[in-house]
C-alpha positions in Angstrom: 27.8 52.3 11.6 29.2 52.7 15.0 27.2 54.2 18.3 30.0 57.2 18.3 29.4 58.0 14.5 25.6 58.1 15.3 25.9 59.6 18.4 28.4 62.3 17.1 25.9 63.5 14.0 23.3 63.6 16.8 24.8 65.7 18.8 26.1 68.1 15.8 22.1 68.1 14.4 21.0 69.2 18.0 23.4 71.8 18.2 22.0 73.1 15.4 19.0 73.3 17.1 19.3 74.9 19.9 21.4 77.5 18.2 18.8 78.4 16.1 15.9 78.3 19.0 18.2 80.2 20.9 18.6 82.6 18.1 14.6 82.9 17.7 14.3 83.8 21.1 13.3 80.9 22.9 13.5 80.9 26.6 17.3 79.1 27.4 15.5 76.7 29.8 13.0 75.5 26.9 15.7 74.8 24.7 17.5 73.0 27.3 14.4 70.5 28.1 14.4 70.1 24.5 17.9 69.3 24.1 17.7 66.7 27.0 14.8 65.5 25.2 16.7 64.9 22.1 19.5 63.2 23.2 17.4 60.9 25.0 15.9 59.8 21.4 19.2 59.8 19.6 20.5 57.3 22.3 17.8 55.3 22.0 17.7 54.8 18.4 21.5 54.8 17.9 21.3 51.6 20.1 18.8 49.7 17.9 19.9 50.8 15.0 23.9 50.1 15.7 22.9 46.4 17.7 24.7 43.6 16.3 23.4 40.7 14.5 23.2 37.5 16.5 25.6 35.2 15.5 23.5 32.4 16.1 20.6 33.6 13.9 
């Protein structure tokens, strides 16, 4: 799977979630942290989990 697939579904699934904090009535600047916060993890695991395999292995 490539980083822009992963990186794409991330974005859509935390969209999701800050529509529906947003819609609960959490404070904008909460869901903004949170959505920093977020993306931070989705980059990091959508590099480890999209890394090639070594050729030399």
């Amino acid at each position: 799977m490539s980083f822009a697939l992963y990186l794409t579904g991330f974005l859509i699934f935390i969209g999701g979630v800050a529509w529906g904090l947003v819609v609960a009535g959490v404070p904008t600047l909460y869901v903004a942290i949170g959505s920093v916060i977020l993306l931070g993890i989705g980059m990091f695991t959508g590099v480890s989990r999209t890394r090639g395999k070594d050729p030399s292995a």
